[in-house]
SEPA-160683 format. One record per residue (C-alpha): residue number from 1; residue in one letter; y, z, x. Coordinates in steps of 0.2 Angstrom, whole numbers, plus 5000, padded with zeros to 4 digits. Layout:
NUM_a_Y_Z_X
...
END
This chain:
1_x_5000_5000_5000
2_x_5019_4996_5005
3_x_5031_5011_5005
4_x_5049_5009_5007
5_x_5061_5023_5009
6_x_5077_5027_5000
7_x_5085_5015_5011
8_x_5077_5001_5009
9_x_5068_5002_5023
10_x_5048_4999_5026
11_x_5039_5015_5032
12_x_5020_5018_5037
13_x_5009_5029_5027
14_x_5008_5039_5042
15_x_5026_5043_5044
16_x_5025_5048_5026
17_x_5024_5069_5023
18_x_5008_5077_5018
19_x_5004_5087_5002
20_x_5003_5103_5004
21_x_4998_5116_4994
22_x_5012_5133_4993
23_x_5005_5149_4994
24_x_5007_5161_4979
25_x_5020_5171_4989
26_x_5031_5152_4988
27_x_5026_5149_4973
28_x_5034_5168_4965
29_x_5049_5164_4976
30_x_5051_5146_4966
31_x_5048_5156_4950
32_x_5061_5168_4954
33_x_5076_5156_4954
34_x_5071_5152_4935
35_x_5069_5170_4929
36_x_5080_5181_4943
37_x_5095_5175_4944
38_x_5104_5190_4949
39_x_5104_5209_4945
40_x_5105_5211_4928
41_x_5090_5198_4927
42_x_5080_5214_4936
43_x_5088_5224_4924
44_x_5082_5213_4907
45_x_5066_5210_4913
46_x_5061_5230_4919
47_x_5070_5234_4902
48_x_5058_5222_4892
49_x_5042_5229_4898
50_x_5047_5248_4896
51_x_5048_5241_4877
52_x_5033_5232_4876
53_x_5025_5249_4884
54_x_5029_5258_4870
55_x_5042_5271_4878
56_x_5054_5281_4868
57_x_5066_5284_4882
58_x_5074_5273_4895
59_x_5084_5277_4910
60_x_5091_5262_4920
61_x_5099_5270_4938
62_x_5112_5256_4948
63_x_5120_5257_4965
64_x_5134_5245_4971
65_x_5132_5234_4955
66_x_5112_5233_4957
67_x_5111_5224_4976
68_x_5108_5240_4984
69_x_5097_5248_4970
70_x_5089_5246_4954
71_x_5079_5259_4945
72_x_5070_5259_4927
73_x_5062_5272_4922
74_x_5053_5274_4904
75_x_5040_5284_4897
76_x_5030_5273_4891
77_x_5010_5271_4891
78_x_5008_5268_4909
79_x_4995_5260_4921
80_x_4980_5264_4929
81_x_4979_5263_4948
82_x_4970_5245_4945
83_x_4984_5238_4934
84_x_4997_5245_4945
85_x_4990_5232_4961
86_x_4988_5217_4947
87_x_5003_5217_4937
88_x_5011_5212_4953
89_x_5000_5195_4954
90_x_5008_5180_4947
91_x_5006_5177_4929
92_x_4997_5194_4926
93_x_5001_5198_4911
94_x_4991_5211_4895
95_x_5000_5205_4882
96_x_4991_5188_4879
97_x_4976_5183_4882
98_x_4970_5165_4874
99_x_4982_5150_4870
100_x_4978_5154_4853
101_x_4991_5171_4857
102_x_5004_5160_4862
103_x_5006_5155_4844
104_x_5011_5173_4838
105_x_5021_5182_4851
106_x_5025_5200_4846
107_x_5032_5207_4863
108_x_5047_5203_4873
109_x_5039_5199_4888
110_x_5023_5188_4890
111_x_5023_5176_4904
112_x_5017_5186_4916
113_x_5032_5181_4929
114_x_5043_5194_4930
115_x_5036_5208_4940
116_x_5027_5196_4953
117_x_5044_5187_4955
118_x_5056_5201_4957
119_x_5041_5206_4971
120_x_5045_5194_4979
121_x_5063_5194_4983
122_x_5067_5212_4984
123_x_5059_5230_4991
124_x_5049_5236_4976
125_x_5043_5252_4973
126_x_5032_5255_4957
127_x_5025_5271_4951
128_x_5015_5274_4934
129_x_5003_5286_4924
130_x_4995_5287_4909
131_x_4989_5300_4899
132_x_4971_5299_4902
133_x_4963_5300_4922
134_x_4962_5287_4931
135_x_4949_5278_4934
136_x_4948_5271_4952
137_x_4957_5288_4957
138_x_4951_5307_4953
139_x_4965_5317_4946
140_x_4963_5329_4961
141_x_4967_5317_4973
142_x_4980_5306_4967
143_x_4992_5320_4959
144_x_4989_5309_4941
145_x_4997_5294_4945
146_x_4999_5280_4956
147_x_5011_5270_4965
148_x_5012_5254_4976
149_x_5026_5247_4989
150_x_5031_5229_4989
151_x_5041_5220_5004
152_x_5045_5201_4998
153_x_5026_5199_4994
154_x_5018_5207_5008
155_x_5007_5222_4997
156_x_5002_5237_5003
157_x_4987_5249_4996
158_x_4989_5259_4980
159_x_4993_5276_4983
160_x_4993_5292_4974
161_x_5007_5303_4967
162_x_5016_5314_4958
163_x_5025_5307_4944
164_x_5027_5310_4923
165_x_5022_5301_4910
166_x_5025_5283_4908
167_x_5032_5270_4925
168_x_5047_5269_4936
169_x_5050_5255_4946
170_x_5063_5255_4960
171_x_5069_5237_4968
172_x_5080_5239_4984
173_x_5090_5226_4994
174_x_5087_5211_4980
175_x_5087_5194_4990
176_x_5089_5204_5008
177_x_5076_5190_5013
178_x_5086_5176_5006
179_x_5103_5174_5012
180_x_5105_5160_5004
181_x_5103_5167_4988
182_x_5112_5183_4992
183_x_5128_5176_4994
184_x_5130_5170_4978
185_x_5130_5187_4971
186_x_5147_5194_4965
187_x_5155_5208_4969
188_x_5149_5225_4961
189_x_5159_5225_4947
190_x_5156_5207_4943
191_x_5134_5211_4945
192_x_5138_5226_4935
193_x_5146_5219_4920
194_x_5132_5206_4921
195_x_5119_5223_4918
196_x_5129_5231_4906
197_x_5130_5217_4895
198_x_5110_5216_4897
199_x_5109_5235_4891
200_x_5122_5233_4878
201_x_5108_5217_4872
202_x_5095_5228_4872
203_x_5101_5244_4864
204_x_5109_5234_4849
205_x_5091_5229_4845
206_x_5084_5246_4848
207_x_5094_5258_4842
208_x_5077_5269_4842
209_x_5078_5272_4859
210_x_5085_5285_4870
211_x_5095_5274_4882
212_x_5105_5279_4898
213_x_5114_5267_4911
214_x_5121_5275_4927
215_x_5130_5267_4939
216_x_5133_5275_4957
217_x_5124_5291_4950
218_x_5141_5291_4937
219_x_5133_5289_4917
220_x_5143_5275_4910
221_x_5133_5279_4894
222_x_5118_5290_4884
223_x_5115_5282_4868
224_x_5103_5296_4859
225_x_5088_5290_4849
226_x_5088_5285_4831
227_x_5105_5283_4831
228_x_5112_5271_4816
229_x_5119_5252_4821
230_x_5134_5255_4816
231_x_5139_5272_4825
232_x_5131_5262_4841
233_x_5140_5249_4841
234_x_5157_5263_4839
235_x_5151_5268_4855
236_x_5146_5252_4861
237_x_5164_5244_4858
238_x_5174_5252_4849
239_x_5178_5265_4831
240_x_5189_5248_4826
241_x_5176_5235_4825
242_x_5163_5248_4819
243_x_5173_5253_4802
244_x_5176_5236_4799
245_x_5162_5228_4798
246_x_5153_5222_4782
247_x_5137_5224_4778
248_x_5124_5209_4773
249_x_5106_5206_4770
250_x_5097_5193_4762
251_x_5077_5189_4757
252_x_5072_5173_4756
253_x_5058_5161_4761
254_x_5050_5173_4773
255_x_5066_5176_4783
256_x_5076_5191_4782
257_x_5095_5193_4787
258_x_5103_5209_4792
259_x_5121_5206_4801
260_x_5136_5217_4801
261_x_5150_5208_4801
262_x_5169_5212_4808
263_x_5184_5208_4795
264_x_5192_5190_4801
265_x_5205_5197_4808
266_x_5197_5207_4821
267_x_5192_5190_4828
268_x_5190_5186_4848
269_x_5195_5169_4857
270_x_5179_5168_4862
271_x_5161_5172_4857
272_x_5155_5185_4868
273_x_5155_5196_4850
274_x_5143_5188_4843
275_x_5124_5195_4846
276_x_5111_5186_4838
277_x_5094_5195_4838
278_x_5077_5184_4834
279_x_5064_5200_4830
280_x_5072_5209_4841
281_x_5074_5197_4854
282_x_5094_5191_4861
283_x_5096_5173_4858
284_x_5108_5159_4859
285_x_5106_5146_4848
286_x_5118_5132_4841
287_x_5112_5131_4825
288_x_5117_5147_4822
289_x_5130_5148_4828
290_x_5137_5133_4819
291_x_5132_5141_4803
292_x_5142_5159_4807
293_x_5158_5148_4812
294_x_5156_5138_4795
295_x_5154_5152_4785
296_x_5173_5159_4793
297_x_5180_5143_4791
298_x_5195_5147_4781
299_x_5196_5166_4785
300_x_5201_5161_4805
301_x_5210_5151_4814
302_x_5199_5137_4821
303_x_5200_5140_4839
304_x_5192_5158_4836
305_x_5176_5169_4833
306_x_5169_5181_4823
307_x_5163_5196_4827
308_x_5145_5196_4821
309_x_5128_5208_4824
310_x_5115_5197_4817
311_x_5096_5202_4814
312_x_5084_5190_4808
313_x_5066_5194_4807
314_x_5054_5179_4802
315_x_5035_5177_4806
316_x_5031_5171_4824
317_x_5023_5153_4816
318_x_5040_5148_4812
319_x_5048_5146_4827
320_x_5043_5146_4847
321_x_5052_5156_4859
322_x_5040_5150_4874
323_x_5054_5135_4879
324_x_5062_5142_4894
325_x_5060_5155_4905
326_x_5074_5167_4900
327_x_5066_5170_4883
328_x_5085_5167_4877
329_x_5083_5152_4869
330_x_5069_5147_4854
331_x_5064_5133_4844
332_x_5063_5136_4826
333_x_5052_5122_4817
334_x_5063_5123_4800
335_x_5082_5124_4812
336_x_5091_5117_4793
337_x_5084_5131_4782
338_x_5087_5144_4794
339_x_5105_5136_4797
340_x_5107_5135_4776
341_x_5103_5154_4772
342_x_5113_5162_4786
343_x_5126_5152_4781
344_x_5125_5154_4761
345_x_5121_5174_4768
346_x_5137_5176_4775
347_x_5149_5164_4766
348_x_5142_5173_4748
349_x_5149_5193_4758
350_x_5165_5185_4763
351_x_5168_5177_4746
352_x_5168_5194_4737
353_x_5176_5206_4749
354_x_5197_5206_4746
355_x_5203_5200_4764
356_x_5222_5207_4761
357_x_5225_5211_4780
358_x_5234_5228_4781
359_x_5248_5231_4792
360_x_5246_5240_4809
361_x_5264_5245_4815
362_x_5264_5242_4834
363_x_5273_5261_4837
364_x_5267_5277_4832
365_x_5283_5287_4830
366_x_5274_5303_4835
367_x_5267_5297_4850
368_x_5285_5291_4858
369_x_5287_5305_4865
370_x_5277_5322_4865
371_x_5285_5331_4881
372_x_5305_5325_4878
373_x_5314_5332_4865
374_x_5314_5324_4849
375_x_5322_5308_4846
376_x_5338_5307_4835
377_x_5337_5298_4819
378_x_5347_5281_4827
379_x_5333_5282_4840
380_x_5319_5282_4827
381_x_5329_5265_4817
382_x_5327_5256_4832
383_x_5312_5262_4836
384_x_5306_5253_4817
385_x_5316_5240_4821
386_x_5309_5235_4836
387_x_5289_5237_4827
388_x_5294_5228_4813
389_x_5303_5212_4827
390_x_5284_5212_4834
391_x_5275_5212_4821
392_x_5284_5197_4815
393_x_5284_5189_4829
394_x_5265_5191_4832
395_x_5260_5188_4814
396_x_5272_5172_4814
397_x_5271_5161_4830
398_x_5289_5153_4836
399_x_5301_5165_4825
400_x_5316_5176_4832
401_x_5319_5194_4827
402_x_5323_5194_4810
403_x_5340_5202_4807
404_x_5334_5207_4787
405_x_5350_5197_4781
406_x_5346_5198_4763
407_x_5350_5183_4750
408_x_5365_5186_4742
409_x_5371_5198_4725
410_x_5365_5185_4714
411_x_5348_5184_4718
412_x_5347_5205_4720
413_x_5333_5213_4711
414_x_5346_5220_4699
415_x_5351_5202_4695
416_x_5329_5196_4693
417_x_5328_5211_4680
418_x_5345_5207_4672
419_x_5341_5187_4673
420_x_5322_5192_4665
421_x_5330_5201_4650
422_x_5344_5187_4647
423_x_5332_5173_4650
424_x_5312_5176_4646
425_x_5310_5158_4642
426_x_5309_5156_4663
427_x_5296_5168_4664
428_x_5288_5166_4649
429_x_5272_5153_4657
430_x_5270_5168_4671
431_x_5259_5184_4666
432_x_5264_5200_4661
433_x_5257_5207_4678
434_x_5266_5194_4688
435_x_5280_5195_4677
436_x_5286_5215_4681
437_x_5284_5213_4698
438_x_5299_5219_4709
439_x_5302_5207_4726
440_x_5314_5199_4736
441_x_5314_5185_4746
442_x_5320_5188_4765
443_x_5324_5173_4778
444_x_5319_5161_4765
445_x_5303_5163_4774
446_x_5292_5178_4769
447_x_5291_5187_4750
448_x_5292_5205_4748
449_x_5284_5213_4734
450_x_5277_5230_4729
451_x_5263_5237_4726
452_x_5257_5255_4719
453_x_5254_5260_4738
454_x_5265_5252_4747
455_x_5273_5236_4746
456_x_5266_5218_4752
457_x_5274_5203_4764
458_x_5268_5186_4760
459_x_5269_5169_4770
460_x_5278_5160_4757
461_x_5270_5143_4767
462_x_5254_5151_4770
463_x_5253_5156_4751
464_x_5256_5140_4746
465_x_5246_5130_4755
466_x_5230_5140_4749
467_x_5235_5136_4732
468_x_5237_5117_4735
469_x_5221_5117_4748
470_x_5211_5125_4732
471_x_5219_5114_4719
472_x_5215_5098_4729
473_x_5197_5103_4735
474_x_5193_5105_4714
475_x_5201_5090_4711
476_x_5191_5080_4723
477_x_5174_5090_4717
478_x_5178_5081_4698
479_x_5184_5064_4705
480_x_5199_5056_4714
481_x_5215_5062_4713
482_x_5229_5056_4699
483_x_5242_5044_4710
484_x_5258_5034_4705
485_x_5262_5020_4709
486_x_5277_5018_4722
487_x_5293_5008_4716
488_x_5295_5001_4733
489_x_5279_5001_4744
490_x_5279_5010_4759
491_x_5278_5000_4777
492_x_5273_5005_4793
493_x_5262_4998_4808
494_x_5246_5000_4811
495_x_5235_4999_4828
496_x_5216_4991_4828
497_x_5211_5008_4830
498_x_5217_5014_4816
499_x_5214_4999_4808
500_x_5194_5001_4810
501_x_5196_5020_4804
502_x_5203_5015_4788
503_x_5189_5005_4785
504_x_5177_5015_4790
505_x_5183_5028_4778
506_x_5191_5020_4763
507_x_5180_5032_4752
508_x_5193_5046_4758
509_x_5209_5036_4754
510_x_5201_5031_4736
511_x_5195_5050_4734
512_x_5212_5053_4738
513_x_5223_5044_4728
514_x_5228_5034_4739
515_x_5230_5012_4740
516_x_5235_5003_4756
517_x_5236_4982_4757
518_x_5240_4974_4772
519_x_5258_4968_4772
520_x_5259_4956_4787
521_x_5254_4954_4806
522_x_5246_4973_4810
523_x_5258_4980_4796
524_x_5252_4989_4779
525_x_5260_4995_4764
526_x_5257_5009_4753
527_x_5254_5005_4734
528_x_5251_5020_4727
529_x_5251_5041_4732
530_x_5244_5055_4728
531_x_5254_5064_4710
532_x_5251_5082_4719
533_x_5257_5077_4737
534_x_5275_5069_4728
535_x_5284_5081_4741
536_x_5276_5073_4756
537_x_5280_5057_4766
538_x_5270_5045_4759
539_x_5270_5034_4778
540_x_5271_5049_4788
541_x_5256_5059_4777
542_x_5248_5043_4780
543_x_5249_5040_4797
544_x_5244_5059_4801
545_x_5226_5055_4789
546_x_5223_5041_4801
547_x_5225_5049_4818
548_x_5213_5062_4810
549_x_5200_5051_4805
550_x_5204_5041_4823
551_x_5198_5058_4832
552_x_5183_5063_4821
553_x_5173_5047_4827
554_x_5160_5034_4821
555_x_5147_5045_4810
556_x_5157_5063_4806
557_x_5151_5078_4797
558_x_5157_5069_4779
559_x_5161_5085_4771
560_x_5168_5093_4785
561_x_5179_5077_4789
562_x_5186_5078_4769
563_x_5189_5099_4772
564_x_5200_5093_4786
565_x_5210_5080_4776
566_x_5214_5093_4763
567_x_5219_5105_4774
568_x_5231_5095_4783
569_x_5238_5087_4762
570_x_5238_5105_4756
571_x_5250_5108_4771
572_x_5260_5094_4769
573_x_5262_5097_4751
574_x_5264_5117_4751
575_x_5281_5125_4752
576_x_5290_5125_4769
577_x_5298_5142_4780
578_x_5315_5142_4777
579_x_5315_5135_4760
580_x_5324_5144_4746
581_x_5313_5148_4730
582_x_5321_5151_4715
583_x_5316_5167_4707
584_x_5303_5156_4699
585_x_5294_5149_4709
586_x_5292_5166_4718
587_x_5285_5173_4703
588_x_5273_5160_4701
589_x_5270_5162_4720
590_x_5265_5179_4718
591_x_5256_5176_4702
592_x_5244_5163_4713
593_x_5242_5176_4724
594_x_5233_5188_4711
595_x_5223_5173_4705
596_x_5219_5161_4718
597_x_5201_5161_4730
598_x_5203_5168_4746
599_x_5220_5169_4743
600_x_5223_5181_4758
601_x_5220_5168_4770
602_x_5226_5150_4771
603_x_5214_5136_4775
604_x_5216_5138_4795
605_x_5212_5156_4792
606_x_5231_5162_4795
607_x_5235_5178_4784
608_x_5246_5175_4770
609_x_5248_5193_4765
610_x_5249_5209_4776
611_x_5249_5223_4766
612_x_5260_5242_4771
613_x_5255_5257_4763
614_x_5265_5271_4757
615_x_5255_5284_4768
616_x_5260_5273_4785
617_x_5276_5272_4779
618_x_5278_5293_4778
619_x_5272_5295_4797
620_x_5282_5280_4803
621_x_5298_5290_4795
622_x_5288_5309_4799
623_x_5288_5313_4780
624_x_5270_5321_4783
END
């Protein structure tokens, strides 16, 4: 036979490189760069087996981010003197033993990699009893338990000592043989963030277990046994995202969801929140994690993330979690109905739970200052108006400090009630709830109303634009919208691009309303608009549809690619900041807000309400 290298040049067969077969010490160093990638790989993979043992109580011990020294100790069931020398072989595992087990795995760990890989890279020391004698060993002799020392693979005998019920296994110096490798590690705080989050994995899914992580002999925490998910995860994060989350379960079709859920506006930029547990077991999976962001979509902004603690359990037949060898990510056999009813879960929770965001004033006035003497009552204005100029500009993007300069006599709430006595016929289409209310209309930009607690801000915009998004999306449901004809059509130029997108999709523009003719050389016209968008810009409304339908491609999610189009008319259409209401139009506003879905949030998940309670207003101005 001819051989050429990758050069292009002829070669001998005896210039080529033999086969040659690795030995097994190779062949568990090869292993380890797929299951130990650093540390808190150790960490997981120790952590796994003290569950699978059965132990009630777990100790996990850390010096210098774990490359000096990891240490797990459980107290589980333990091994015999003649288990201790084999679990250290590669792919000794005693949790399967036919292929026939690989179709039902119940454990975390399984492979049989773990222990003869981390061997294999580090100083191990391993030392385990169980509660009868051992075998190999009399009790006399081996102090009722046994221990082995491993060097990078090179074994040495089984021994006997003292030790307690269940195994603790010590791993010095990980990669000291493999500089390589070594250098890639982090510095101590990096590695240990990397375990913690391993731990915080594990305890969420075991809340069960006694669980303690040190690090540099200094307890970073002790989570006691049997303690609830929810008081956990207060001590895991934090007493905020604890006493906000909602509770959801659901049964269906074999699979059964349990998640707690944080309220939307305790959402992060990204999704290191969210923890998905598969019978126990952390996963990542895209699936799911579509169906979570859908089931939020209009309760936050687009570019963020819930905060979610998801349990599923379902039967080991449905699904495969032998695809990699992290264990992290599985393969479900139905991905769309486990997709459908977390989604439907979820989306059913949010729908009926009120989503009014309460207030949080950025400055507690008792906590200015505790060790000066009191602040005088000019210092403790500011001090309000300074909270309330923050908490506009976070909760609006882009505005100045208001200045509160309110409209003028004639539009006082004396002159609402007086107008409302004198002239009912105004109000007479409102309800008598909507009706009563007492508000006022500051900046031409927010609504303030009050409530029986407290009183109530609204986005005038935001409102609005919720109204119209759920206005258009029924309309759409029951068939295309009502348009007019325009008196003069409406030109404007139009690239190829955009061209093919408005063929591509002229099901949207008819569903819409909607009726575009050419109208000379890459020029088009529009006919006919939308009734309900008559305050938008035919051309420009127009134009905007089509960059949207430019960016979302050849073959888009249809009904996603319609939510978006009605998102961007509902906020075309809605009222704008800065635009006067008339008294109204702010009762009507304020009557939509009592009635309409999800009418705490607008479409891109913004706020429209935040709401102040009395009670925080009284310690803001030290009445209690």
């Amino acid at each position: 036979m001819k051989y050429w290298n990758s050069a292009g040049k002829r070669i001998q067969c005896e210039d080529m490189g033999k086969i040659s077969i690795l030995d097994n010490n190779m062949v568990n160093m090869i292993a380890a760069g797929e299951v130990i990638e650093r540390p808190a790989s150790v960490v997981k993979e120790l952590m796994e087996n003290s569950i699978d043992s059965g132990a009630t109580k777990i100790t996990v011990s850390i010096e210098d981010g774990g490359r000096k020294l990891i240490s797990v100790t459980d107290n589980g069931c333990g091994m015999q003197a003649d288990d201790l020398e084999k679990a250290f072989e590669p792919h000794a595992t005693s949790k399967i033993r036919t292929s026939q087990d690989l179709r039902s795995i119940a454990t975390l760990g399984f492979r049989g990699e773990a222990l003869a890989s981390i061997a294999s890279i580090a100083q191990v020391k391993a030392a385990s009893r169980t509660k009868e004698p051992s075998i190999l060993l009399s009790q006399e002799s081996c102090g009722a338990g046994s221990s082995i020392e491993i060097d990078c693979g090179i074994k040495g005998p089984v021994m006997p000592c003292n030790i307690d019920y269940g195994t603790s296994i010590t791993v010095r110096d990980i990669f000291y043989k493999l500089p390589a490798r070594r250098k890639f590690l982090r510095t101590a705080n990096t590695e240990m963030s990397h375990i913690t989050e391993q731990f915080i994995r594990i305890a969420l899914s075991n809340t069960s277990l006694d669980l303690s992580l040190l690090h540099n002999s200094k307890q970073l925490y002790h989570l006691s046994a049997d303690q609830s998910l929810r008081s956990r995860i207060a001590e895991l994060f934090s007493n905020e995202i604890a006493e906000s989350l909602l509770e959801i379960s659901s049964s269906e079709k074999s699979m059964q969801i349990y998640a707690l859920s944080a309220s939307p506006e305790l959402s992060r930029t990204n999704s290191h929140l969210q923890y998905i547990f598969l019978n126990g077991r952390f996963i990542r999976d895209k699936f799911i994690s579509h169906a979570i962001r859908e089931a939020y979509r209009s309760y936050i902004e687009w570019d963020r993330y819930p905060v979610i603690f998801l349990f599923i359990k379902m039967s080991c037949d449905d699904f495969d979690v032998n695809v990699h060898p992290t264990k992290t990510e599985v393969r479900f056999y139905n991905s769309n109905l486990v997709h459908s009813q977390i989604l439907a879960a979820l989306r059913e929770k949010l729908l009926s739970t009120a989503q009014t965001v309460r207030a949080k004033l950025p400055v507690e006035i008792s906590e200015i200052s505790t060790e000066s003497k009191p602040a005088s009552k000019i210092e403790y204005s500011e001090k309000i108006n300074q909270a309330m100029a923050e908490f506009f500009q976070k909760h609006r993007h882009g505005s100045s400090q208001p200045h509160f300069s309110f409209r003028p006599a004639g539009n006082s709430l004396a002159s609402v009630q007086h107008q409302r006595q004198t002239a009912p016929s105004q109000t007479a289409d409102l309800s008598e709830s909507a009706a009563k209310q007492k508000f006022i209309q500051i900046h031409d930009c927010f609504i303030v109303t009050e409530t029986e607690d407290g009183f109530v801000i609204i986005d005038q915009h935001a409102l609005h634009e919720r109204v119209m998004y759920n206005d258009l999306k029924k309309r759409t449901s029951a068939g295309k919208l009502e348009s007019q004809k325009l008196l003069i059509p409406e030109s404007f130029q139009i690239t190829e691009i955009q061209k093919q997108a408005f063929d591509n999709h002229q099901e949207i523009f008819e569903q819409l309303g909607i009726e575009i003719e050419p109208f000379g050389p890459k020029t088009m016209a529009v006919q006919s608009f939308p009734t309900l968008l008559s305050k938008a810009c035919a051309v420009d409304f127009v134009r905007d549809l089509l960059d949207l339908l430019c960016d979302a491609g050849k073959n888009p999610d249809t009904e996603r690619l319609l939510d978006d189009v009605l998102n961007m008319a509902a906020c075309k259409a809605a009222i704008k900041a800065g635009q006067q209401l008339s008294d109204n139009e702010i009762l009507q506003l304020l009557e939509y807000a009592d009635s309409a879905e999800l009418s705490g949030r607008c479409p891109h998940g913004r706020p429209t309400t935040i709401k102040f309670s009395v009670t925080e207003l009284q310690k803001q101005f030290k009445r209690t």
